[in-house]
Structure formats: C-alpha cells, structure tokens
C-alpha positions in Angstrom: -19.1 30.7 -96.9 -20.2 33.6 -98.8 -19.6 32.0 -102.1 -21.6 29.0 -100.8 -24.5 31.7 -100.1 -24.2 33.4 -103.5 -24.7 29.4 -105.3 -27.6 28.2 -103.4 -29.6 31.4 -102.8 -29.1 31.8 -107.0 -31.1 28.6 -107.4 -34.2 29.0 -104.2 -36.5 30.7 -106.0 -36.8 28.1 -108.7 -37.2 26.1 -105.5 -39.9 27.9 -104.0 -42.0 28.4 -107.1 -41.8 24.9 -107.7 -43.0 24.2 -103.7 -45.8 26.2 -103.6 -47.5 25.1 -106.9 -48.7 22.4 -104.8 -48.4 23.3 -101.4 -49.7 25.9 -99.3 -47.1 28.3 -98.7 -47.7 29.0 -95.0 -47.0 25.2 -94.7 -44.1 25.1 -96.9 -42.2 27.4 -95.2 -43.4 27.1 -91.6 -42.5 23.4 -91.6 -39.3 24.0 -93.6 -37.7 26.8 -91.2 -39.7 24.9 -87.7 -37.4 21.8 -88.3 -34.7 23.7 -89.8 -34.6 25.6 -86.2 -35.1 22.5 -83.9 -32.0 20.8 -85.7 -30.1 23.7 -84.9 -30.8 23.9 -81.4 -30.8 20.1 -81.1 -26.9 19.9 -82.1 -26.1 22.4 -80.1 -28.0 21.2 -77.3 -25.8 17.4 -78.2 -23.0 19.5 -77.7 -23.3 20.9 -74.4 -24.2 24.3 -75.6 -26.6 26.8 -74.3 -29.8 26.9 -76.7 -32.2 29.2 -74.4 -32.0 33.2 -74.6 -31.2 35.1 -71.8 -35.3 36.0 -70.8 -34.8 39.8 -71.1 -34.1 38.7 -74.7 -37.6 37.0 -75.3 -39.6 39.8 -76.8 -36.9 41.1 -78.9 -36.2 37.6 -80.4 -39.8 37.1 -80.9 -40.4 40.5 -82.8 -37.2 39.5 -85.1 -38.3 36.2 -85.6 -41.9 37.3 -86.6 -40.4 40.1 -88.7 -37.1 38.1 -90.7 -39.0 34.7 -91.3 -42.6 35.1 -90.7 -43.6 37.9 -92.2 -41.0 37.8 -95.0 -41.5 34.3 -96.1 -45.5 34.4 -96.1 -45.9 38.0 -97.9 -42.9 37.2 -100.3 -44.5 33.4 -101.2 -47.7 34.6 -101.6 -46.3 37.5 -104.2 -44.6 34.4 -105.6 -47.8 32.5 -106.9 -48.3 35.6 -109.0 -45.1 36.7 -110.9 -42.7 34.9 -112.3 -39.2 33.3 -110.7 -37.2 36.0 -112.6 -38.9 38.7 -112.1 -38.8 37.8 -108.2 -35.4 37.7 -108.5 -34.9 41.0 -110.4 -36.9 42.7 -107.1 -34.5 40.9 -104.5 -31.7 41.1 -106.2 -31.8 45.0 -106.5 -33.1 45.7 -103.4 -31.3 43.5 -101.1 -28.0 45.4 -100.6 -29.7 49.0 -101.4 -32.0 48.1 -98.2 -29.4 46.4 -95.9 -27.2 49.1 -96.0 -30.1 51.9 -95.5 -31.2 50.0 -92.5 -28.0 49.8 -90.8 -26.5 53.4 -91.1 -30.6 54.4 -89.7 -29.4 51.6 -87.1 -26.1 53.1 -86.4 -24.1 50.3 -87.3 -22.6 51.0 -90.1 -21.6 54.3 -91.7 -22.4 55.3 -95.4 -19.6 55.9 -97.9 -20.1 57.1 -101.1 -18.6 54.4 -102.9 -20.9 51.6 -101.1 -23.7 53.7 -102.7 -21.7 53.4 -106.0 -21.4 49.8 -106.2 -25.5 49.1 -105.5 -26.0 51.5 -108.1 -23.5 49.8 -110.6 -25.3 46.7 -109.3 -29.0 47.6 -109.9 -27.9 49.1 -113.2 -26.2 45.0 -114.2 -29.8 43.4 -112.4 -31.9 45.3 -114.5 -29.3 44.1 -118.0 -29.7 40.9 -116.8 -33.3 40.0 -116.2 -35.2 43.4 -116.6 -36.0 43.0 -120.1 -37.4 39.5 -119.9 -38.7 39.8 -117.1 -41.3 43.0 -117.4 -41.8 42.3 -121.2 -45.5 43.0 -121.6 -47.9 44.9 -119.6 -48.3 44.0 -115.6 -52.0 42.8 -115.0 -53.6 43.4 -111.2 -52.5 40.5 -109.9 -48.5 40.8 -111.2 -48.3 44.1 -109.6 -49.3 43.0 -106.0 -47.1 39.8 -106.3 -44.2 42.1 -107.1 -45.6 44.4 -103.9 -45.9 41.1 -102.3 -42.3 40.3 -103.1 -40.4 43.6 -102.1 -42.4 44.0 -98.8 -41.4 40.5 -97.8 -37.7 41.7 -99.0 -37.5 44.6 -97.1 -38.8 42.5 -93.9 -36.1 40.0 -94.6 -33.6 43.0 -94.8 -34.9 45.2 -91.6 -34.9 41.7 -89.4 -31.4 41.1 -90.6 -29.8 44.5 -89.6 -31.7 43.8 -86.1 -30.3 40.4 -85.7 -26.7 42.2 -85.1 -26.8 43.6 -81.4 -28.3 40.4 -80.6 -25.3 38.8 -81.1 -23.6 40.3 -78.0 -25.5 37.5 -76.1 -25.9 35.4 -78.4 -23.9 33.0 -80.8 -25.0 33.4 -84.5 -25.5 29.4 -84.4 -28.2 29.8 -81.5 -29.3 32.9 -83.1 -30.0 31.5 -86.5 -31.8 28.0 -85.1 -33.7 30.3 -82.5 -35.0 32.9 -85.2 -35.5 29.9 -87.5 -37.5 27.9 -84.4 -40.0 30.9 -83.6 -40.6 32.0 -87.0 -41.0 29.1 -88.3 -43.7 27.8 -85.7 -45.7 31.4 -85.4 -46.1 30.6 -89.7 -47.1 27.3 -89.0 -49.6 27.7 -86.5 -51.3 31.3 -88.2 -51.4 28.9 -91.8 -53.4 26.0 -89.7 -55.6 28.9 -88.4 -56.5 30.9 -91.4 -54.6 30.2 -94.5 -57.0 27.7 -96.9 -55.8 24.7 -98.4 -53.1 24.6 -94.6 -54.6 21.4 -93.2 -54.7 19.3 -96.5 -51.2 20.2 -97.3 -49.9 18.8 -93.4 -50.9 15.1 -95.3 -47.6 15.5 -97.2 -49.2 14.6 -100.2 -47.0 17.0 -101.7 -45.6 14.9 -104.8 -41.4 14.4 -105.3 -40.8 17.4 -106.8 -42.4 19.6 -104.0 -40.9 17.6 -101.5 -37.4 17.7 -103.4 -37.6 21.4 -103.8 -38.6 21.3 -100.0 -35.5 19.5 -99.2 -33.0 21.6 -100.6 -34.4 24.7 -99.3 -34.2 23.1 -96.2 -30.5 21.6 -95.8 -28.8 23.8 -97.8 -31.0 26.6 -98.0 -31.2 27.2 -94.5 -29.4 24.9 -92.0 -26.6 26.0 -93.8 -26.6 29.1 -95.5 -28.6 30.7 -93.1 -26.2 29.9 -90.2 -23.2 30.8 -92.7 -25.2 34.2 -93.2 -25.6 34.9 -89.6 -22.0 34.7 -88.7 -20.9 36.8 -92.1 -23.8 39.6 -90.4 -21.7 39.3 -87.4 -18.0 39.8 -89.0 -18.8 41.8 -91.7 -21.5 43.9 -90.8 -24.9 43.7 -92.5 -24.5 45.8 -95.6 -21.7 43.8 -97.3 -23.1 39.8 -97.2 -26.3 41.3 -98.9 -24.3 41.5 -102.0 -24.6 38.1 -102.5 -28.0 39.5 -104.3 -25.3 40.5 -106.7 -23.6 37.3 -107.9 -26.5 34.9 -107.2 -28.6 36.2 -110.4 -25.3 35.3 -112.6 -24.9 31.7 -111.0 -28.4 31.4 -111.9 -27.4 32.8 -115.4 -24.6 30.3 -115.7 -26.1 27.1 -114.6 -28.8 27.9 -117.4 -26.5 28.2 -120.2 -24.1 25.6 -119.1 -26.7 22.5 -118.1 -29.8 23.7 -120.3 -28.2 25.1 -123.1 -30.1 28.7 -122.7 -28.5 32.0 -124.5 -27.1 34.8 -123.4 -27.2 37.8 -125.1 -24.2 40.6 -125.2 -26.7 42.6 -122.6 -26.8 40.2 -120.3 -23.4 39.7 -120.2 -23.0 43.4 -119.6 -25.1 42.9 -117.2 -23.5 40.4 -115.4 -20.1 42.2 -115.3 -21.4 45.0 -114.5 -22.9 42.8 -111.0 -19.6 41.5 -110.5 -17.9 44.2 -110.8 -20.3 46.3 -108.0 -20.1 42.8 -105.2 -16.0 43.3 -105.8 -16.2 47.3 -105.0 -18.3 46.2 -102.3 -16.5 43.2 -100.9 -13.3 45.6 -100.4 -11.6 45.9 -97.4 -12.9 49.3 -96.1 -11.9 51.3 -92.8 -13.6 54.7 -91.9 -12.1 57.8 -91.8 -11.9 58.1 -87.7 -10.9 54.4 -88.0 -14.1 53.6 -86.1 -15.5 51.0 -88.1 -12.9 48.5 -89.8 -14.1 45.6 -91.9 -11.5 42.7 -93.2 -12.3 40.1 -95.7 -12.0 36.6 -94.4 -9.4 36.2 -96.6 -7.2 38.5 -94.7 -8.1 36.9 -91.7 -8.5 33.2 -91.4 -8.9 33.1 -87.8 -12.0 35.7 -88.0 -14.7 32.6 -88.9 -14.9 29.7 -86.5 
C-alpha cells in the first residue's frame, strides 16, 4: 500500500495542474472527492456495514473534513494556478513529513526521536537537489509567491487534518473514515464554489474537454478511492509521522517516469538528490520502539496480519 501511495501521489500534481487549466478548481475537487466519498460509503453500505458516525462524533468529523479536504484542496489549487507543478511539489514534498510529525508529538501521539528529525532533514536536503534549482531559477514575481503561500497553507491543513483523523479511529473504521471525510469535504467545496467562486456554474456543464476529465479520473480512482483509503489505514498502524514520507519517494517516481518514458536528463545533483530522499524514507520507515516501550511501530512487512 505504501508503495502504491508513493507512485500515484508522484504523478497528481501533473494531474491537477492539468484539471484546473480549464476548470474551476472548487468544482474540480468538490465533485472529485463528493463522489469519491459516496462510493465509499455506498460499498460499505452493499456490505452490511455501518456508514453513519456515532452523533457525538458529528462536529468533530465536520471540522476534519472542512480542515483535511476543504480547506486544503481549495487554498492549495488555487496556489496551483500560479506556480509551477515542480515547484508545488518541492513545497509538499519538504514539508509533508517535517509537519506530520510536529503535529503529532503537539498531539501526543507520537514521541520525537532525534533520528526521525534526521531523516526529514536528510530528506529536505535530497528535495531541494532534486527540484530546487529548477524550480526557483529566476526571481519570484507577486503572484508566484502567494501560490507558493497558497500551496504550503493548504499543505499544512492537509497535514494538521491527518494527525486529527487518528483518535477518530477508535470509533471508526479508516474505510468509513476516509469515505466520510471525503463525503463532507467534498460537498462543503462544492456547494461554497457554486456560491462564490466565478467561473463554478459553467464548469458543472462538464464541458471540461478529455484531458481535464482524464486527469479528473485518475485523481479520482486512484488518487483517492484508493490511496486515500490505503493512507487512512497506514495513519492508523503506523502512526501519522511515518506514511508522510511517502513525500520522499514520490518526487523520484516522478523523476524516473520522466527520464524513462520522455527521455528527460538527470543530472549528477539530482541523483544525489534522490539518494539522499531514499535514503531519509528508509531511516524513517525503520522499525522503531521507544525507550519506555510505550510506543512500538512494526513495518507491515514484519507483520502480515497487521493490514486487513
């Protein structure tokens, strides 16, 4: 599962950039993670399964919701129309696992080790190898400086909504959890787009073109009915610090795919770069127990039966 994460989320952003040339991005994503959350509940619902929260649940979901999907997909699409893919990725990538684990030791739920700190470092320094030269080259107008603002603010909502999606899943199953977050996010975007955000209504005609709606479809099966739900029950087993080095290996996929099916170069840097990435999502990915023996955290190699 996580290496299916690390392959598709090193490909979205081409994805989303390529969506919202066309569409509105309020629409783009409300309608992509709306249906990606009603499938989700629909299965489950096929199956027998409980799909409603408990109600004491309700606000909390709601505030999650609004905060991991919501928030993070309109600020971070918008900051989208104004930089480029790479540089997008340079911001996530970085920040992703520095912010996951900050929000859960401030949440309790994990506790800080010096050599988690160490990898992300080793990591941020291999991000910046790989794309940080290309991708600041030049001098940041205006507008590139709020789409990067855009960008990490939408990051660190997608982050702080993840480390809170944890507890919930005491009640919860991650399935339910991911198609319920998915469900209400998705529809409060949908509906605030219709509202206020210009060019909404004459993007809900679909007249989109096939490689919008192409780019649509992929972030939408595998993008999120899958990865999402993958991601959810990784958060669960793993904690929230350690699948958010995917942000790690995804850049290199992306790297890889690019020299392998469209013949682009890479340079002795980024190839530093990229081992140097690698080499920080291993460190990280290492079984790891605390001193007191508190908090123990086992691959899924280790432990087939860990993953239904």
């Amino acid at each position: 599962m996580f290496v299916f994460i690390c392959f598709v989320w090193g490909t979205t952003w081409l994805a989303m950039k390529i969506g919202i040339t066309t569409v509105s991005p309020g629409i783009f994503a409300g309608l992509r993670w709306s249906i990606a959350g009603t499938i989700l509940l629909s299965y489950r619902a096929l199956r027998g399964q409980r799909v409603l929260p408990p109600a004491h649940l309700v606000p909390r979901l709601v505030f999650i919701s609004v905060v991991l999907i919501t928030l993070n997909q309109v600020i971070q699409l918008y900051g989208l129309k104004y930089i480029t893919a790479g540089l997008a990725a340079v911001i996530s990538s970085a920040l992703t696992p520095l912010a996951l684990l900050t929000f859960a030791v401030i949440g309790g739920q994990e506790r800080f080790s010096p050599r988690q700190l160490g990898a992300i470092c080793i990591g941020i320094a291999g991000v910046l190898m790989l794309f940080g030269p290309a991708a600041v080259a030049g001098t940041l107008d205006v507008w590139e400086m709020i789409g990067a603002a855009g960008v990490t603010v939408g990051c660190l909502c997608y982050t702080a909504g993840s480390v809170m999606t944890r507890p919930m899943m005491r009640n919860l199953e991650p399935v339910q959890l991911a198609g319920l977050t998915d469900l209400i996010g998705g529809l409060v975007l949908l509906v605030s787009a219709l509202a206020v955000e210009p060019g909404a209504r004459e993007s809900m005609h679909l007249h989109w073109g096939w490689p919008a709606f192409l780019a649509w479809l992929y972030l939408l099966v595998p993008g999120a009915l899958m990865s999402t739900t993958m991601y959810f029950l990784l958060v669960r087993d793993w904690g929230a610090s350690r699948p958010g080095t995917y942000a790690f290996i995804s850049p290199v996929i992306a790297v890889v795919i690019g020299c392998t099916l469209f013949g682009e170069k890479l340079d002795w840097g980024e190839a530093v770069g990229m081992t140097l990435m690698l080499g920080a999502a291993g460190l990280a990915l290492r079984a790891t127990t605390t001193t007191r023996g508190i908090l123990r955290i086992t691959p899924v190699a280790s432990s087939p039966g860990a993953l239904p």
